[in-house]
Residue frames as a rotation matrix with the C-alpha (Angstrom) as fourth column:
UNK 1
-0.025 -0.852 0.524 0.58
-0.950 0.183 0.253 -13.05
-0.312 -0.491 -0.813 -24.48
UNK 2
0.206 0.377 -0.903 1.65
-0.758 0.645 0.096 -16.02
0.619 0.665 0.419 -25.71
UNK 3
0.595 -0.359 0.719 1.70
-0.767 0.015 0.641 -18.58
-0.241 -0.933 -0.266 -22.90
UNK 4
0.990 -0.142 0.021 3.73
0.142 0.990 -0.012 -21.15
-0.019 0.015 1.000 -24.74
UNK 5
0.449 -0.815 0.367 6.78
0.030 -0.397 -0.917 -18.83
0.893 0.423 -0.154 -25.00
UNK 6
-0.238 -0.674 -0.699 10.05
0.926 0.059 -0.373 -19.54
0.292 -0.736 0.611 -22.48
UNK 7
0.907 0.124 -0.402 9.96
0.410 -0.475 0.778 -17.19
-0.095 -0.871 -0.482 -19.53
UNK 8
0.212 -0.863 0.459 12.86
-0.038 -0.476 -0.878 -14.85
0.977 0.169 -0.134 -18.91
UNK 9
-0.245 0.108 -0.964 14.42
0.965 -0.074 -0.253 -14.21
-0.099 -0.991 -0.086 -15.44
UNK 10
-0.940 -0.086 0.330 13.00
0.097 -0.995 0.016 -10.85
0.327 0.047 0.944 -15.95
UNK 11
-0.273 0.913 -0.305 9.61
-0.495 0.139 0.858 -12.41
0.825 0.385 0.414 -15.99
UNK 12
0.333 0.486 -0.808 9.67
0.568 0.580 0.583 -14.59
0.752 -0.653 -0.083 -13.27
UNK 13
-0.771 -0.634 -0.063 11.44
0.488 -0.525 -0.697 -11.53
0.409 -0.568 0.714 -11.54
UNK 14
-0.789 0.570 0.229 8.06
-0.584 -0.812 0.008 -9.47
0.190 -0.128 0.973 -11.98
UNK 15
0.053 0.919 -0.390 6.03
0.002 0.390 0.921 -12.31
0.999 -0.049 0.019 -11.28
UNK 16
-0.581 -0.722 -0.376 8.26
0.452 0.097 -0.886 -12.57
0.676 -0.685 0.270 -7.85
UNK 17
-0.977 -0.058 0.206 7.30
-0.021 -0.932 -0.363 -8.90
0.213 -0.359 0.909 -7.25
UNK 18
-0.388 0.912 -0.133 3.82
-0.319 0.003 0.948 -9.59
0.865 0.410 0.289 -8.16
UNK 19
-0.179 0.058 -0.982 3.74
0.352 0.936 -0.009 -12.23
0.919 -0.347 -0.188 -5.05
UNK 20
-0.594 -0.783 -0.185 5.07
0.564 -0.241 -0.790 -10.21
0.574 -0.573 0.585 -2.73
UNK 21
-0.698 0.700 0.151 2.86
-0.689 -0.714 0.129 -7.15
0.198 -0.014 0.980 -3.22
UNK 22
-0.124 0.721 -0.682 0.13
-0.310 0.624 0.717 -9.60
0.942 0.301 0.146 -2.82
UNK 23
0.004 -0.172 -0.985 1.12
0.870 0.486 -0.081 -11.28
0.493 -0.857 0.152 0.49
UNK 24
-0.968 -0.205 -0.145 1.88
0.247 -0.681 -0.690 -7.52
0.042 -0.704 0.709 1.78
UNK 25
-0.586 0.755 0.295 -1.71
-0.617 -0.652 0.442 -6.43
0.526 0.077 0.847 0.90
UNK 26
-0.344 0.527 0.777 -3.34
-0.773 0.311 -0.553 -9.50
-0.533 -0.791 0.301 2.52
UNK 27
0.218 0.943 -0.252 -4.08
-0.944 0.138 -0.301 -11.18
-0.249 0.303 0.920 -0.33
UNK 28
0.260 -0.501 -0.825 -1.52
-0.341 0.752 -0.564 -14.50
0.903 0.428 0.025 0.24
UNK 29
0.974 -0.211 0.087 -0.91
-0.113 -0.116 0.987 -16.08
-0.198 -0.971 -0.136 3.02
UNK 30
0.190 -0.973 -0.130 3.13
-0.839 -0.230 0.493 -16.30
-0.510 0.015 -0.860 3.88
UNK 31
-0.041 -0.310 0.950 3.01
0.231 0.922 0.311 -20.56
-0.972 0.232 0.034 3.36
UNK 32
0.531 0.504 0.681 1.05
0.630 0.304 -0.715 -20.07
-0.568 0.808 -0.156 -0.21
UNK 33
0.873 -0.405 -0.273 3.23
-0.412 -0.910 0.032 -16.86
-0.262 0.084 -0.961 -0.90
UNK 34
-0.053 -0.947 0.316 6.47
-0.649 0.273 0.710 -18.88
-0.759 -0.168 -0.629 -0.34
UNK 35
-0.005 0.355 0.935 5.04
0.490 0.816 -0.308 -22.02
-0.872 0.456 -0.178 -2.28
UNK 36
0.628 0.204 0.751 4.37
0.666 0.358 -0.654 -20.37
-0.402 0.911 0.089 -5.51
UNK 37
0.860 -0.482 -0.165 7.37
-0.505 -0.759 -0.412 -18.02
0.073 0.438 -0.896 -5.79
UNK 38
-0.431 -0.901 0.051 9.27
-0.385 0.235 0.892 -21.03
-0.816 0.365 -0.448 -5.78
UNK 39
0.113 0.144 0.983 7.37
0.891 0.423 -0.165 -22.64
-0.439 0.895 -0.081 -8.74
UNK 40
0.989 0.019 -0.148 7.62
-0.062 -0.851 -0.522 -18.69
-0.136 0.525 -0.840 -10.13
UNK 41
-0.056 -0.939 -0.339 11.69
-0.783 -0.169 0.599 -18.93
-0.620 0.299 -0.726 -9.89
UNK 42
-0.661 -0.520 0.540 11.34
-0.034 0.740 0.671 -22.43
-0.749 0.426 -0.507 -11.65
UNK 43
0.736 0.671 0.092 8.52
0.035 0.098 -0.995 -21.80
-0.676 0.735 0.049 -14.38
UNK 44
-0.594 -0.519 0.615 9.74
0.627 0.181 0.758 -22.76
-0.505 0.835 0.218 -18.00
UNK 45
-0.511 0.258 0.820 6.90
0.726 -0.381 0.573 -20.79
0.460 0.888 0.007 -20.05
UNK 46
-0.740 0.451 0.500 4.72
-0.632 -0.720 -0.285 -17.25
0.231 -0.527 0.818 -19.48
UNK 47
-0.082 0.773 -0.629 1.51
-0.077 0.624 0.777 -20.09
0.994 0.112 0.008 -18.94
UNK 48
-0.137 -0.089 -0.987 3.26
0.818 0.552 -0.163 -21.33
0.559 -0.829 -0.003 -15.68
UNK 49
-0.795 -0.588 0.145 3.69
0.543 -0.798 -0.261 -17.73
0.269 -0.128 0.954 -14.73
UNK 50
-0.701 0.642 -0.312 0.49
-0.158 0.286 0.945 -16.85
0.696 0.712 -0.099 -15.63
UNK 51
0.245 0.467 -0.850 -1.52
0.367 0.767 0.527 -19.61
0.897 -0.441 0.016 -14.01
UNK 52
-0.110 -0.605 -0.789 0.40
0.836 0.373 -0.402 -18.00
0.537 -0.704 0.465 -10.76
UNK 53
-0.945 -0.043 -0.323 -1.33
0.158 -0.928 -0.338 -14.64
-0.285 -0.371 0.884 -10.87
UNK 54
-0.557 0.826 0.087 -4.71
0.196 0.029 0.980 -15.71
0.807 0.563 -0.178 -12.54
UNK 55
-0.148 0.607 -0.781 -6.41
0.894 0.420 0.157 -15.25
0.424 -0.675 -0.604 -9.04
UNK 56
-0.099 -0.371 -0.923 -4.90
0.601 -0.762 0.241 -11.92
-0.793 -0.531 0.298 -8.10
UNK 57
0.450 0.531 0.718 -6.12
0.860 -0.040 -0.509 -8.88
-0.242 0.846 -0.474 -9.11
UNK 58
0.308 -0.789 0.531 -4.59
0.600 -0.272 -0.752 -6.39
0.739 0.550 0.390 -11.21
UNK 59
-0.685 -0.514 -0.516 -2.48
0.675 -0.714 -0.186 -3.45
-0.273 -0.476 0.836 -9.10
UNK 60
0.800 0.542 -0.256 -4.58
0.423 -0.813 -0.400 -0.02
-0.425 0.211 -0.880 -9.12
UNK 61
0.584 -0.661 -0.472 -2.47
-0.361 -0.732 0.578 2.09
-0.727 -0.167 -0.666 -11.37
UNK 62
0.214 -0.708 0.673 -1.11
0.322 0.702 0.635 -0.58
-0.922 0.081 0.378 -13.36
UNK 63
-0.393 0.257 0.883 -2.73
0.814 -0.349 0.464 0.91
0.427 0.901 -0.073 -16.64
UNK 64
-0.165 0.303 -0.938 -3.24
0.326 -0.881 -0.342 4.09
-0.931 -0.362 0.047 -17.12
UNK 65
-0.277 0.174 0.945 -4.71
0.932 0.288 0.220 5.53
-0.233 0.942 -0.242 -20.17
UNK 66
-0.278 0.318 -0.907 -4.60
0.455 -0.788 -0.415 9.10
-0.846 -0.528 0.074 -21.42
UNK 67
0.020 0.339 0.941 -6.65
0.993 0.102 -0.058 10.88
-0.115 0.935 -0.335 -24.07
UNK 68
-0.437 -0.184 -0.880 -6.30
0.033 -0.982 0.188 13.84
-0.899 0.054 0.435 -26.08
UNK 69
0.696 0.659 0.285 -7.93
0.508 -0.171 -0.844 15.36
-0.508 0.732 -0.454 -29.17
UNK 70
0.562 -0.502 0.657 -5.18
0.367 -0.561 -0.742 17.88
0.741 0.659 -0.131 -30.15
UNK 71
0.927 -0.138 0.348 -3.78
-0.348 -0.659 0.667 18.72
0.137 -0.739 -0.659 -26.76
UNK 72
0.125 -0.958 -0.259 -0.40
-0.768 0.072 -0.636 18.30
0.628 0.278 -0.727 -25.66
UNK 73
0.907 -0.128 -0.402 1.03
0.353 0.753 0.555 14.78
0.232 -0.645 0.728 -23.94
UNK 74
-0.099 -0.957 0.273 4.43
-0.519 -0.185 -0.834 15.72
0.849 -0.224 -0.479 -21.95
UNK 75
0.945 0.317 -0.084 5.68
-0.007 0.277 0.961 13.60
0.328 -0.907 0.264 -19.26
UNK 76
0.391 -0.920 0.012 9.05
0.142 0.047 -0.989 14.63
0.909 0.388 0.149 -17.98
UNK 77
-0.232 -0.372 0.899 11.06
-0.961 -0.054 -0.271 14.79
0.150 -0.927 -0.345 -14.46
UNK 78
-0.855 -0.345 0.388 10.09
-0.501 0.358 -0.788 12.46
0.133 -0.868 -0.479 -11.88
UNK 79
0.069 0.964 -0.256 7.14
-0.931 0.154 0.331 10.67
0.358 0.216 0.908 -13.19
UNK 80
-0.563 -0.212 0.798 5.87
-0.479 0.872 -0.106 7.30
-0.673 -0.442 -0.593 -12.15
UNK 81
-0.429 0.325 -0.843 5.43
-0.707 0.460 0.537 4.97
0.563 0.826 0.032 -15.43
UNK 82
0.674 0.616 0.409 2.54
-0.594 0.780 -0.196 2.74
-0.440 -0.111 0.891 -15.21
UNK 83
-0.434 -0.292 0.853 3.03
0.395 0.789 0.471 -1.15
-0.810 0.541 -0.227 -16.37
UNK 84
-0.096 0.442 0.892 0.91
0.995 0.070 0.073 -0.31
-0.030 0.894 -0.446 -19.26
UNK 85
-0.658 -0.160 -0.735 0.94
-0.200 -0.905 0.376 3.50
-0.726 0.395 0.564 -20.87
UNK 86
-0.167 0.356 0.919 -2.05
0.970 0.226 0.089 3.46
-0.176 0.907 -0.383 -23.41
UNK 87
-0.305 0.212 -0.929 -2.65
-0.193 -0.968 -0.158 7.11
-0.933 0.131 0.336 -25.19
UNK 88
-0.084 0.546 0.834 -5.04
0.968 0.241 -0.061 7.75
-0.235 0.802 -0.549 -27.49
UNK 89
-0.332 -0.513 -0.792 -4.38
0.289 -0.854 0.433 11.08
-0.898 -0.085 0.431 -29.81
UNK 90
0.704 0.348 0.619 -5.93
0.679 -0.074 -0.730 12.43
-0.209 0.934 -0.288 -33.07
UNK 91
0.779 -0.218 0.587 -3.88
0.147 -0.847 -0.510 15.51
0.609 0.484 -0.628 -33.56
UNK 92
0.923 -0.282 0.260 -1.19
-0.324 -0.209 0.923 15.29
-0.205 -0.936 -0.284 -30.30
UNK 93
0.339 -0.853 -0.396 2.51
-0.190 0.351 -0.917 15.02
0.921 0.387 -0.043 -30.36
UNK 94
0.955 0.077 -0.286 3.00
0.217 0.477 0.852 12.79
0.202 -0.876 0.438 -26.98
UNK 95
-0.034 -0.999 -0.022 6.73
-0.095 0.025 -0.995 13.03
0.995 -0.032 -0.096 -25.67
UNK 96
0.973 0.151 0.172 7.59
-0.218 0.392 0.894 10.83
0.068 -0.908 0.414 -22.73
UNK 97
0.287 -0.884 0.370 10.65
-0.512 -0.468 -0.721 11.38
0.810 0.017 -0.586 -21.25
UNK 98
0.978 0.201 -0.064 11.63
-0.019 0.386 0.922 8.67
0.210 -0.900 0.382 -18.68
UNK 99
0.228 -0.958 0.176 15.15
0.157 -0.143 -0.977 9.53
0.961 0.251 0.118 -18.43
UNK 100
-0.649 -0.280 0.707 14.23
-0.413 -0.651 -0.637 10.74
0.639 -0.705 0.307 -15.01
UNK 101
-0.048 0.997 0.057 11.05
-0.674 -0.074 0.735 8.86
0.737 -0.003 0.676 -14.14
UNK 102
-0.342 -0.161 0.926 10.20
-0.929 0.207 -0.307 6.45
-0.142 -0.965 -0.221 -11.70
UNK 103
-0.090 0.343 -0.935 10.19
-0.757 0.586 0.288 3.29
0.647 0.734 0.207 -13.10
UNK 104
-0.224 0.004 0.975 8.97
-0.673 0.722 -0.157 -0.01
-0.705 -0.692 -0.159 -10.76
UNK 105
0.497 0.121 0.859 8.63
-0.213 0.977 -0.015 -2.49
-0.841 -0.175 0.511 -13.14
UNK 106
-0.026 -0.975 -0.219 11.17
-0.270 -0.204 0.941 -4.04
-0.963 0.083 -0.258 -15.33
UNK 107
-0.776 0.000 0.631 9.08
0.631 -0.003 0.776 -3.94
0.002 1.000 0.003 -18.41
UNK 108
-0.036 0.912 -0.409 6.62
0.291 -0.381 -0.877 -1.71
-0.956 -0.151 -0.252 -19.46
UNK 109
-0.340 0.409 0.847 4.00
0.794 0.607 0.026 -1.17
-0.503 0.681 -0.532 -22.19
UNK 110
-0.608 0.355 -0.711 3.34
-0.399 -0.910 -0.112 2.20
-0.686 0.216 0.694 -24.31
UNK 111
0.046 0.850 0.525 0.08
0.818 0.269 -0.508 1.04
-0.573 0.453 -0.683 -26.16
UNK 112
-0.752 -0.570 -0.332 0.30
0.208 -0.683 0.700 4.07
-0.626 0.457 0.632 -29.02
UNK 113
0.088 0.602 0.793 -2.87
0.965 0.146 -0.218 4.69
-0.247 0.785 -0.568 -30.87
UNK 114
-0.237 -0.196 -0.952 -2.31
0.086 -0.980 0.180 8.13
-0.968 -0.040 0.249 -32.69
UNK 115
0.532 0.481 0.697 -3.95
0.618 0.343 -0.708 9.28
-0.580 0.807 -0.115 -35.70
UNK 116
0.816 -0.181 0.549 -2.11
0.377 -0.553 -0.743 12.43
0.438 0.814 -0.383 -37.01
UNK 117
0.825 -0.513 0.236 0.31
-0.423 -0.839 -0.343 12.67
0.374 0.184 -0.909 -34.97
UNK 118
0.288 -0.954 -0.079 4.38
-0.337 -0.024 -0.941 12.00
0.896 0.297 -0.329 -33.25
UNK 119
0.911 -0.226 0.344 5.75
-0.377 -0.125 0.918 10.60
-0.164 -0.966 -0.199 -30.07
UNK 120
0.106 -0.951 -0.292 8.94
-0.261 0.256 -0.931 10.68
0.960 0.175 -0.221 -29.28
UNK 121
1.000 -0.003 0.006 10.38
-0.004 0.398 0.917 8.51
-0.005 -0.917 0.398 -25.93
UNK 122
0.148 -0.962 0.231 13.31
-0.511 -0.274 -0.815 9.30
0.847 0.002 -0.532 -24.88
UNK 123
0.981 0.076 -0.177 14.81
0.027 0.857 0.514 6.44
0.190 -0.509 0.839 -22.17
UNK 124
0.782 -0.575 0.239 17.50
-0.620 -0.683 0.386 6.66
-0.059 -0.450 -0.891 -19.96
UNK 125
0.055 -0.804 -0.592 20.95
-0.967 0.105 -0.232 4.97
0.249 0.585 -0.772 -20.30
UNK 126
-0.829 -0.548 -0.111 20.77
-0.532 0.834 -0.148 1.15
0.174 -0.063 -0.983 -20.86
UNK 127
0.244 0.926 0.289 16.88
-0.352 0.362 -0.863 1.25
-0.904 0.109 0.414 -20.98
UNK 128
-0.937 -0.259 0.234 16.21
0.126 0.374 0.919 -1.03
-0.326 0.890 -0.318 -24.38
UNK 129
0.391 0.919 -0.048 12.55
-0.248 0.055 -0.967 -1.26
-0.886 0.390 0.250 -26.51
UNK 130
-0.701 0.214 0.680 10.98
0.616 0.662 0.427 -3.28
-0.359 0.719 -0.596 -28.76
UNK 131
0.024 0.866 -0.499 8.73
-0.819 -0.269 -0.506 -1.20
-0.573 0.421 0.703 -31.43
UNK 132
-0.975 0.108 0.192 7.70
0.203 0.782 0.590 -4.79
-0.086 0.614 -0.784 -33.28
UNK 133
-0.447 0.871 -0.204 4.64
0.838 0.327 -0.437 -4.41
-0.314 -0.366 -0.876 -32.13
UNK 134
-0.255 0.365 -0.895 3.57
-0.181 -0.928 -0.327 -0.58
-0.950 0.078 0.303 -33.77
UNK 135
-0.229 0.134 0.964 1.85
0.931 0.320 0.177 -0.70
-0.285 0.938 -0.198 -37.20
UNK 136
-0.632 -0.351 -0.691 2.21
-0.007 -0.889 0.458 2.15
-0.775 0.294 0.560 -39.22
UNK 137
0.384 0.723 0.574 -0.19
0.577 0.298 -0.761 3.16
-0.721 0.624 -0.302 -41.69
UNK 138
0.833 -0.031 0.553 1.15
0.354 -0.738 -0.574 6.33
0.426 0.674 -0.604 -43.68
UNK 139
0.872 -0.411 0.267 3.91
-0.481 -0.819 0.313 6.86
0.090 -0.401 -0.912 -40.87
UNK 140
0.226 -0.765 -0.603 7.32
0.006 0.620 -0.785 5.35
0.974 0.174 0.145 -39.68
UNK 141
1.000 0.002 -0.025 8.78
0.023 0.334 0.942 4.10
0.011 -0.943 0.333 -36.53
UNK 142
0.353 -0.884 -0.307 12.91
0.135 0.373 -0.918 4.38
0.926 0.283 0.250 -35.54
UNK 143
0.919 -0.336 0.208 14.11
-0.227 -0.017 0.974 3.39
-0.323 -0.942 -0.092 -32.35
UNK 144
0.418 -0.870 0.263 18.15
-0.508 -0.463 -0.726 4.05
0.753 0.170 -0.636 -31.83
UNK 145
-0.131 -0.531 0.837 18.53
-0.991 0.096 -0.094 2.12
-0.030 -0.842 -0.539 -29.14
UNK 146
-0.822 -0.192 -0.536 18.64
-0.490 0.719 0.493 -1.84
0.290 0.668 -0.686 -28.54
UNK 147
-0.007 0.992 0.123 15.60
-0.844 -0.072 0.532 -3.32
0.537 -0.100 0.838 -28.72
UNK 148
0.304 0.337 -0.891 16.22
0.201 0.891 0.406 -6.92
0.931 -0.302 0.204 -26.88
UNK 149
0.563 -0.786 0.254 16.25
-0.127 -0.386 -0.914 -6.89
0.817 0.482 -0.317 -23.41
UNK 150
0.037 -0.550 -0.835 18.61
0.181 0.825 -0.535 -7.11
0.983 -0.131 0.130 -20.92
UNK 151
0.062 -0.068 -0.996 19.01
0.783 0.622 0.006 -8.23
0.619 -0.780 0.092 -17.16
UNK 152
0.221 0.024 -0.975 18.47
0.915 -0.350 0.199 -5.07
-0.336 -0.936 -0.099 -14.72
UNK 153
-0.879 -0.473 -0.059 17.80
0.191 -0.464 0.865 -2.79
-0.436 0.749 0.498 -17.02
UNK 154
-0.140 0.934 -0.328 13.89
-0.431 -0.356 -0.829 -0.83
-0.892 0.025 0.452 -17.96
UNK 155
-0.892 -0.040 0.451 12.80
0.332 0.620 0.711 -2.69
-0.308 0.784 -0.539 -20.87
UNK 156
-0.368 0.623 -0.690 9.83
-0.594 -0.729 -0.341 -0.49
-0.715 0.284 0.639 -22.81
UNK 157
-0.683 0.208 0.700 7.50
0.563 0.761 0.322 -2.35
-0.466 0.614 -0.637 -25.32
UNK 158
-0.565 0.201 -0.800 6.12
-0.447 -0.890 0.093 -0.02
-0.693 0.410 0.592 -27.62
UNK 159
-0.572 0.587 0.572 2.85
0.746 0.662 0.066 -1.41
-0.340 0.465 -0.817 -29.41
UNK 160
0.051 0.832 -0.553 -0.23
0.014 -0.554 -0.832 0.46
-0.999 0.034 -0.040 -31.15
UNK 161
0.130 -0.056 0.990 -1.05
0.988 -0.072 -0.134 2.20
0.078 0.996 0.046 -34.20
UNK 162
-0.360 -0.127 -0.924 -0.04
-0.272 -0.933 0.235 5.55
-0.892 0.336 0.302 -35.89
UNK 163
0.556 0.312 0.771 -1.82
0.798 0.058 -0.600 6.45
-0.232 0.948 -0.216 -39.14
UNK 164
0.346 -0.747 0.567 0.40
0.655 -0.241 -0.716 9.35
0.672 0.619 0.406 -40.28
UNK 165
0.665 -0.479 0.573 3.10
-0.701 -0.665 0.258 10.43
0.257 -0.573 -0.778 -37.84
UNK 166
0.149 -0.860 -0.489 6.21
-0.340 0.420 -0.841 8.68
0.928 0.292 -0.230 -36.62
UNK 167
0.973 -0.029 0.228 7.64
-0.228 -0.007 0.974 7.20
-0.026 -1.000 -0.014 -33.32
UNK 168
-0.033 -0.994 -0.101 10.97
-0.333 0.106 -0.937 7.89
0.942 0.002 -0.335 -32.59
UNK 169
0.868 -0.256 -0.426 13.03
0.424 0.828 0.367 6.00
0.258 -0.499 0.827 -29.92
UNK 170
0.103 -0.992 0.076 16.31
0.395 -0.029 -0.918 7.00
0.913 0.125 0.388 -28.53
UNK 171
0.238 -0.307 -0.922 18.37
0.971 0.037 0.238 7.57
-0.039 -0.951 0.307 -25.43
UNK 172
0.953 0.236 -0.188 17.96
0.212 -0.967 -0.142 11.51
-0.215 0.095 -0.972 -24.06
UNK 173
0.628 -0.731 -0.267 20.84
0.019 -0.328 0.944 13.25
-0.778 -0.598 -0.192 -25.01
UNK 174
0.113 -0.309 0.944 21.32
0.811 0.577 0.092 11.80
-0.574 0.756 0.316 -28.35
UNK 175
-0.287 0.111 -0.951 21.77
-0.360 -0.933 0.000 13.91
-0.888 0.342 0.308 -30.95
UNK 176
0.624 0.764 -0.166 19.57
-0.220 -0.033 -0.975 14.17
-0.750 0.645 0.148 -33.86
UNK 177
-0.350 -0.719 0.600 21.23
0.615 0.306 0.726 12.94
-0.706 0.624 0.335 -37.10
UNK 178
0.574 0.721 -0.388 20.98
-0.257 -0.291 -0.922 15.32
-0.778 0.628 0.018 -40.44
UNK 179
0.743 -0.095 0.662 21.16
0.641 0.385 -0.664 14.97
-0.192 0.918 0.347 -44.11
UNK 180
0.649 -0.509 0.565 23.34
0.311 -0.500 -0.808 17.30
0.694 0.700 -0.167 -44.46
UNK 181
0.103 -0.842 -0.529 26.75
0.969 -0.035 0.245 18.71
-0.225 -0.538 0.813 -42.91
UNK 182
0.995 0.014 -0.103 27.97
-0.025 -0.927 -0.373 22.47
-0.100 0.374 -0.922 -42.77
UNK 183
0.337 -0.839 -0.428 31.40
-0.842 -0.472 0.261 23.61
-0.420 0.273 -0.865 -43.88
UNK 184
-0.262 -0.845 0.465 34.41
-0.661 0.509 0.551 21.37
-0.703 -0.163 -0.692 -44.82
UNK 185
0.318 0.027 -0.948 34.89
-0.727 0.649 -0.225 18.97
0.609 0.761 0.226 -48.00
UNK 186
0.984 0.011 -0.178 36.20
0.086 0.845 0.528 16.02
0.156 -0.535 0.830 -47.86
């Protein structure tokens, strides 16, 4: 993270949330609670932000991290997405489906580390992601949907490596493009 980079209100939204959950577990009082979720609505950079959860520790649950050799990843229906999603795959073809899921925070992280094989994420209407962050060694990345994003609204960061398989992107429902057409000239 870079902490010199401007905050969003999305950010200081989830730092908000962050506060909250804190104070409910015991681990704020209400004064100190109140106090730094107003310097959280006024932070300028992720530092200030930051600097406002460095004491508090993470959420159980926050990361979750599943491995496979060749087996199948599938997460569809009514799932609850961690903040952070890391899978680690040699031969798997992941396919996370949050069209339906249960999403509580208004970004989250798929960490991607896959060696031979495919994930496809499929993201429900007016979710955005960012695949900047995937390096590709032999494979390819294409997300359909927009990747900056915006105000009340699941925002997905997609990071990792693939060495030869792809990660596709795209809102469920879409329909595959092909190279080719049937009948009719022009």
């Amino acid at each position: 993270m870079d902490l010199e980079a401007r905050a969003s209100d999305q950010d200081r939204e989830t730092t908000v949330g962050r506060l909250q959950q804190a104070y409910a577990d015991g681990r704020l009082a209400a004064d100190e609670m109140e106090q730094r979720v107003e310097r959280a609505l006024t932070a300028v950079s992720q530092g200030d932000l930051a600097a406002l959860l460095a004491d508090l520790p993470e959420r159980p649950g926050e990361t979750v991290t599943v491995s496979t050799k060749a087996g199948k990843i599938l997460r569809t229906g009514q799932w609850r997405v961690p903040k952070v999603l890391r899978i680690e795959s040699v031969y798997g073809n992941p396919h996370l489906d949050l069209s339906e899921a249960v999403i509580e925070h208004a970004e989250v992280t798929f960490d991607l580390h896959l060696k031979y094989g495919s994930a496809e994420i499929l993201l429900p209407p007016g979710a955005t992601a960012d695949t900047d962050g995937v390096r590709c060694e032999w494979g390819s990345v294409a997300s359909d949907v927009p990747g900056a994003p915006r105000p009340g609204s699941p925002h997905v960061r997609v990071i990792g490596e693939v060495g030869y398989g792809k990660v596709r992107v795209r809102y469920r429902g879409a329909r595959r493009r092909r190279w080719f057409t049937r009948g009719g000239g022009s």
